[in-house]
C-alpha positions in Angstrom: 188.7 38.9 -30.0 189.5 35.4 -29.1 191.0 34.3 -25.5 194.9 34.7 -25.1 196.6 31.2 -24.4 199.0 31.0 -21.6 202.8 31.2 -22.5 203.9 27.3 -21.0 207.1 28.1 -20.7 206.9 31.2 -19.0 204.1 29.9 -16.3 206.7 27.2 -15.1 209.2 30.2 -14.5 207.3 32.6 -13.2 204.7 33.2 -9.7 202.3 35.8 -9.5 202.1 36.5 -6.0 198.9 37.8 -4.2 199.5 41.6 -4.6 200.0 41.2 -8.1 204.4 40.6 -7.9 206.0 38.6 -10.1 208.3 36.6 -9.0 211.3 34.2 -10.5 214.0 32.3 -9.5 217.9 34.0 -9.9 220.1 32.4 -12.5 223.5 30.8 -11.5 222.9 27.8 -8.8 222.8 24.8 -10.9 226.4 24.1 -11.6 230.0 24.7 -10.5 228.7 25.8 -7.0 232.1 24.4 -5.1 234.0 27.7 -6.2 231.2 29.7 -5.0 230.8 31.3 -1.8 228.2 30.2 1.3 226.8 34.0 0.8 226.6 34.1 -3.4 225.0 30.5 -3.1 222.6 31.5 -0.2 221.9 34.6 -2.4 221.3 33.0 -5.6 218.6 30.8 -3.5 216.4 33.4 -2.9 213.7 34.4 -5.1 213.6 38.0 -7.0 210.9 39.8 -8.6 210.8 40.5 -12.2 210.4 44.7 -13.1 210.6 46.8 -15.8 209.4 46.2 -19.4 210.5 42.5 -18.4 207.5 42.3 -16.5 205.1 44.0 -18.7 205.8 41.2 -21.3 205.5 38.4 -18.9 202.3 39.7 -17.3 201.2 39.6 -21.5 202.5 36.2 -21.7 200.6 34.9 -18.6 197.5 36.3 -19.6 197.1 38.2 -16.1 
């Protein structure tokens, strides 16, 4: 069976940590951010981890 090629696109999104985590960063903070709050904008900085069946298929598309 040949090797699986890395999914571009989804490498630049997404980190695999050290423990084995994926992580991403949360949608919402490029744009329009003066009718957002210091909280929600502080919030929306933070990284989050990706879970569920979402991860499954980006683990597949990594290749890990």
């Amino acid at each position: 069976m040949p090797k699986l090629k890395t999914h571009k696109g989804t490498a630049k999104r997404i980190k695999l940590t050290s423990t084995g985590k994926l992580t991403r960063r949360r949608a919402f903070g490029n744009h329009m951010l003066s009718k957002k709050s210091k909280s929600r904008k502080r919030n929306i900085n933070t990284t989050a981890e990706v879970t569920g069946a979402m991860k499954k298929n980006a683990k597949r598309a990594l290749g890990v």
